[in-house]
N, C-alpha and C positions, 0 to 999 in steps of 0.2 A: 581521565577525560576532562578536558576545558569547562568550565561552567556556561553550558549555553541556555542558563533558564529564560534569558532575556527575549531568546527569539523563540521561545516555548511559549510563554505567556501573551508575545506579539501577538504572536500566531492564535491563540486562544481567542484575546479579544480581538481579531481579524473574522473570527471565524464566527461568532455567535456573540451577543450582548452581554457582556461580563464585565461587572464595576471592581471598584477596587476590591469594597470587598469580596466578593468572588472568588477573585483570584488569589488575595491573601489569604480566605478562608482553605483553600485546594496547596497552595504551595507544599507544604508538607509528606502530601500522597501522593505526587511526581517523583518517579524517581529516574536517577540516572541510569543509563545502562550501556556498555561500549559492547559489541554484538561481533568480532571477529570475521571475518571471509569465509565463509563456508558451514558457521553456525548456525544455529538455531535461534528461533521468536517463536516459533508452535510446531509440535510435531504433529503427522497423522495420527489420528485416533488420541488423540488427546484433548483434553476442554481446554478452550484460550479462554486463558485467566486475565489478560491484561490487554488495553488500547495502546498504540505506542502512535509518539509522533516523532517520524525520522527526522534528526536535524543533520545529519552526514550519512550520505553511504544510497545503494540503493537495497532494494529487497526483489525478490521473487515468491508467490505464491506458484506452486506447483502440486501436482496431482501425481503420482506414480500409479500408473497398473499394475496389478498385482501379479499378473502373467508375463513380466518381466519385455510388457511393451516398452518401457523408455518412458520417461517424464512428461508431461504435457502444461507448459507453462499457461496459467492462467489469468494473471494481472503480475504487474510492476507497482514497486511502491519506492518514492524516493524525496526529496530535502523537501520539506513540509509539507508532506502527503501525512494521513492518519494510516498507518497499518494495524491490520488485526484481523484474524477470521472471524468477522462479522454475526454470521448465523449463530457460529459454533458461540462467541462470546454472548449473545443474547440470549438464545435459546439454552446455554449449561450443557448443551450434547457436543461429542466429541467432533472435531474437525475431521473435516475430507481431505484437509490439503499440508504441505509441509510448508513454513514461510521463514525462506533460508538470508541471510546475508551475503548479496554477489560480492561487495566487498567492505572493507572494515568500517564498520559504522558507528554511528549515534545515535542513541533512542530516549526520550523522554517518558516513562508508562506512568499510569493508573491502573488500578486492581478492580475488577469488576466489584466488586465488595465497597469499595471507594466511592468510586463512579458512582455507585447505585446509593449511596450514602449523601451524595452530591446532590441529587436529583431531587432527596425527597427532601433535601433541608433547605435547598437553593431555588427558587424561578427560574432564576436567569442558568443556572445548569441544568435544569430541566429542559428549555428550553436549547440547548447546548444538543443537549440526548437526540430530541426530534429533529434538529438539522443533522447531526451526526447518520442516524436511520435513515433521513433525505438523501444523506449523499451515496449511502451506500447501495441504497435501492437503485441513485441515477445512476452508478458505477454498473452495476449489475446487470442491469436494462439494458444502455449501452451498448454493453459489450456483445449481450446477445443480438443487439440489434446490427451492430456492426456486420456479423458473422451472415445477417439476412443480406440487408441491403447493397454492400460496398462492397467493392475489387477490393484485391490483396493490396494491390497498391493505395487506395484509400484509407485500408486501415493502416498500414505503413504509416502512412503522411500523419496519422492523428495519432500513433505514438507517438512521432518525432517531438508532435502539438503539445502533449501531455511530460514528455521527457526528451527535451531536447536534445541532449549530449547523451544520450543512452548508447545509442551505436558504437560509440568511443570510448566506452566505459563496460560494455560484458561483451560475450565471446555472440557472434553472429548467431551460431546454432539455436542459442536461447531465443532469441527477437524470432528467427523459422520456426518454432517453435512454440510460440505466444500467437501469429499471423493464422496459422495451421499451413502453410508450404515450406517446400523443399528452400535447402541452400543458395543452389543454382538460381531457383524462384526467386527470392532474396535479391542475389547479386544483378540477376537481371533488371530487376525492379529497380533500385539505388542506379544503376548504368542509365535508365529511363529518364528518372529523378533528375540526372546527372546531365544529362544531355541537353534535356529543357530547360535546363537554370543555367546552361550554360553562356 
């Protein structure tokens, strides 16, 4: 794997108020991790032990029924997005969800043990932590909220928003799949898209 600490730490002080030292002080507890196509970042029923920031590849958060319904995609995670199951990594109880690699990736992690080490020694990571919990509560909101308000086709349009070249990059089924409609659904939908921007 390329050393991509540089857009690791970008991205850090992009993201929350981190001075030098901060960041020199955390360098260490990042670590690299190249995650393969079809591997694993957390399994169900397991504690997520680590935060990751994807610097290549995307990810899928997914749900299996246990009565052997089929997968029900949950969120996408992808080039400097934070992944991690969230609850699971806060609260130490095991995750609800699998978080797979759609295709060959790169990840930057911290160790909840780390992180948590960060927080109590640093401000400015502590204050890291609180925006971190920010965003994944807006993520979460969201997404519920989507499912109230909006057409299929609206939440459509705000993946595209969120992850542009997604469509081009995993298999259709998954995106019907994350929306809650049919294939057909899907194709009709992009044919709409398609015709107005025409």
């Amino acid at each position: 794997m390329t050393d991509r600490s540089d857009l690791l730490f970008r991205h850090l002080r992009d993201f929350a108020p981190l001075n030098d030292k901060d960041i020199n002080d955390s360098r260490l507890l990042w670590k690299a991790r190249k995650i393969n196509k079809g591997d694993f970042f957390n399994m169900q029923s397991m504690v997520c032990n680590d935060l990751g920031l994807v610097v290549k590849g995307i990810f899928r958060i997914y749900y299996r029924h246990p009565n052997n319904e089929g997968d029900k995609n949950v969120f996408f995670f992808s080039e400097n997005q934070f992944v991690v199951s969230f609850r699971s990594f806060v609260s130490r109880n095991p995750c609800w969800y699998y978080i797979e690699a759609m295709e060959d990736s790169e990840i930057y992690f911290i160790s909840h043990k780390d992180l948590n080490m960060l927080y109590e020694s640093h401000s400015n990571w502590a204050t890291f932590g609180r925006l971190l919990a920010e965003s994944f509560f807006t993520i979460a909101q969201t997404r519920t909220e989507e499912f109230i308000f909006f057409s299929h086709e609206q939440r459509y349009l705000r993946l595209l928003e969120q992850h542009p070249d997604i469509i081009n990059r995993i298999p259709a089924y998954h995106i019907s799949s994350y929306l809650g409609i049919t294939n057909p659904s899907l194709s009709r939908i992009r044919k709409r898209i398609e015709s107005k921007n025409g």
